[in-house]
C-alpha positions as CSV (number, residue, x, y, z in Angstrom):
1,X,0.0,0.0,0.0
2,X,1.6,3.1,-0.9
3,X,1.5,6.8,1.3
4,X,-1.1,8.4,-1.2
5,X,-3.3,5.5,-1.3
6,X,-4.1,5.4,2.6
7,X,-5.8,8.7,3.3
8,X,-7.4,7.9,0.1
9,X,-9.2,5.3,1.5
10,X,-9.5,7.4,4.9
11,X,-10.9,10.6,3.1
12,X,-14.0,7.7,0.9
13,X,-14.3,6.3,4.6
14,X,-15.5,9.6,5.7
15,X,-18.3,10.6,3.1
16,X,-21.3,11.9,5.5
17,X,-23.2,11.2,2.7
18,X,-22.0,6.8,2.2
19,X,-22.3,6.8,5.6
20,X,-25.7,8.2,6.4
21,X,-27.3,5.9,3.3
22,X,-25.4,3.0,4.8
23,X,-26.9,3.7,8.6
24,X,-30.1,4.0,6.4
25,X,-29.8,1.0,4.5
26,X,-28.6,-1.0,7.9
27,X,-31.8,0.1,9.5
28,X,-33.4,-1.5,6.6
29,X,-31.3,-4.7,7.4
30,X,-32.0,-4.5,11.1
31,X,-36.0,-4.2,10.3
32,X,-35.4,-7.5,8.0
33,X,-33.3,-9.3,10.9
34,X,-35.7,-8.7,13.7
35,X,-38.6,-9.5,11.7
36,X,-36.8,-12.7,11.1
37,X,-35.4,-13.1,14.7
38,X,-38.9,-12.9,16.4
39,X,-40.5,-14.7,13.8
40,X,-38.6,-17.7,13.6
41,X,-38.2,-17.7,17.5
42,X,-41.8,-16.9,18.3
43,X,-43.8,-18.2,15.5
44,X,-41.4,-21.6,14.8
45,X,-39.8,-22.0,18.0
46,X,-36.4,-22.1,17.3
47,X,-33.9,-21.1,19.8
48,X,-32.2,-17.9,19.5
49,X,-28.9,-18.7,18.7
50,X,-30.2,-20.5,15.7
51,X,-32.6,-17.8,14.7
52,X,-30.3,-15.1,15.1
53,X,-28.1,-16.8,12.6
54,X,-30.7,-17.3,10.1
55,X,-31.2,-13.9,10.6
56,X,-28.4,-12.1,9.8
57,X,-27.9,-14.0,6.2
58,X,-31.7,-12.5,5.8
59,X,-30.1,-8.8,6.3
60,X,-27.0,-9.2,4.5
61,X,-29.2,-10.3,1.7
62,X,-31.8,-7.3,2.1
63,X,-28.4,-5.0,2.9
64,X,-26.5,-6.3,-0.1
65,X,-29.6,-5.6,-2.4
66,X,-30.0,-1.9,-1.3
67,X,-26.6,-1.0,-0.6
68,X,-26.2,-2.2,-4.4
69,X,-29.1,-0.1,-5.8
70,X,-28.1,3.1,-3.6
71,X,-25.4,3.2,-1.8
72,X,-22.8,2.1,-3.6
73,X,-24.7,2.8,-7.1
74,X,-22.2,3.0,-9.8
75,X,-19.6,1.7,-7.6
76,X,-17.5,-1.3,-8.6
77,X,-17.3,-3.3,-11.8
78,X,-20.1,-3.2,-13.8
79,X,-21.5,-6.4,-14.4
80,X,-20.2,-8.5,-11.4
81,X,-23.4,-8.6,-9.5
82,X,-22.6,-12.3,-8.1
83,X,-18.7,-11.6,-7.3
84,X,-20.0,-8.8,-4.9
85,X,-22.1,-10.4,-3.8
86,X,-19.8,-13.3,-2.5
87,X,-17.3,-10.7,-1.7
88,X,-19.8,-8.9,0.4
89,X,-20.6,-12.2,2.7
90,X,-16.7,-12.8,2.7
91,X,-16.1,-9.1,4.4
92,X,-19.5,-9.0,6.2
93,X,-18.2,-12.4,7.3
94,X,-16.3,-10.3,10.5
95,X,-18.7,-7.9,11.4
96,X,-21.3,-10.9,11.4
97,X,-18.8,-13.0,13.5
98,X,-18.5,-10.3,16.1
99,X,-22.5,-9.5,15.8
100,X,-23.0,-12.7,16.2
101,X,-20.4,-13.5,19.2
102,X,-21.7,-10.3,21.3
103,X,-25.5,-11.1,20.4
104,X,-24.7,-15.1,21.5
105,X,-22.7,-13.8,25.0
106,X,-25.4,-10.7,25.7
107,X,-28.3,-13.7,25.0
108,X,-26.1,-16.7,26.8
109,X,-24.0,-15.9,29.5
110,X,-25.5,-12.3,31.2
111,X,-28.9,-13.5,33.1
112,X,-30.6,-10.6,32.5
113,X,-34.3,-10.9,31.0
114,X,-36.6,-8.4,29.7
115,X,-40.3,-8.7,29.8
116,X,-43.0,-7.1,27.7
117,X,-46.3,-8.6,27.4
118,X,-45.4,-11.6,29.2
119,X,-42.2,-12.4,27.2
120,X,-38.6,-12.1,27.4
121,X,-37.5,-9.6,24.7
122,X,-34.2,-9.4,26.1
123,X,-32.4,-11.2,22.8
124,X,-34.3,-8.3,20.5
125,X,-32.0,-5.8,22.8
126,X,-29.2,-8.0,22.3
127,X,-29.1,-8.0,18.6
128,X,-29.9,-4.2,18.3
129,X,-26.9,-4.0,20.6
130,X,-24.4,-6.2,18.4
131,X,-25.7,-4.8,15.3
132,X,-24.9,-0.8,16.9
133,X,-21.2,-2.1,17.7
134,X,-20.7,-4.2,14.3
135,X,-22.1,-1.5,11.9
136,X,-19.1,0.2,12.1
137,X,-16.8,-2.4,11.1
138,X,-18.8,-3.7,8.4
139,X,-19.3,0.3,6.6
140,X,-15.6,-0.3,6.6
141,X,-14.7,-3.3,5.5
142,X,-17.6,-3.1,2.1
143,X,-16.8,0.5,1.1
144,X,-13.3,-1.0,1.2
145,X,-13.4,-4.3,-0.4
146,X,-16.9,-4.5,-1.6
147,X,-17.2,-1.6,-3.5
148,X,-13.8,-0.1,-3.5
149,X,-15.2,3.1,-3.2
150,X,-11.4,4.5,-2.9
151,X,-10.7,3.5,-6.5
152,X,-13.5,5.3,-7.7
């Protein structure tokens, strides 16, 4: 990596404007995830640490989409819809890890429970929680490698 390229990538880190679509797009994605989270743990009884994972592929999918369309539109090599996409899964593949891992430990290991309307909602905290801390990695890592927005 060479001096000039560096705050390249810094300075198309920092677009307000990326980044405010991309908090807007990852609401979008959290709205898809705890749709699916409470659905699949409610309605077909899985366990949370099963239906958060089945979750979060439901919002990089929804994410990916958007983030495609607006986002990052015009971004990257026209043409290579499916190599983004698998590159977008490889990247999101650490900020998923360490949604996933605080979501698991905040759910698993803290005892604390949260009741509304006679159930524990606490895991719905918990994956608003890991997605807040992971957002900011995965902005990173796609405007990065996903998109290259620093080669634009």
């Amino acid at each position: 990596m060479s001096d000039r390229e560096l705050p390249r990538q810094l300075d198309s880190l920092l677009s307000g404007v990326r980044f405010g679509q991309f908090v807007s797009v990852g609401v979008v994605g959290l709205i898809a995830d705890t749709v699916t989270l409470v659905a699949l743990k409610e309605l077909v009884g899985l366990e949370p640490w099963l239906a958060g994972l089945l979750s979060i592929e439901v919002a990089i999918l929804v994410m990916f989409a958007v983030n495609e369309r607006w986002t990052f539109a015009g971004v990257g090599e026209p043409g290579k819809l499916l190599r983004r996409l698998v590159k977008s899964h490889a990247v999101r593949s650490v900020g998923s890890s360490m949604q996933y891992g605080i979501f698991y430990g905040l759910v698993s290991f803290t005892g604390i429970s949260v009741v509304l309307f006679g159930s524990d909602v606490w895991y719905l905290f918990s994956k608003w929680i890991a997605v807040g801390v992971a957002m900011f990695v995965n902005y990173a890592f796609e405007s990065l490698f996903t998109w290259r927005v620093h080669a634009e």
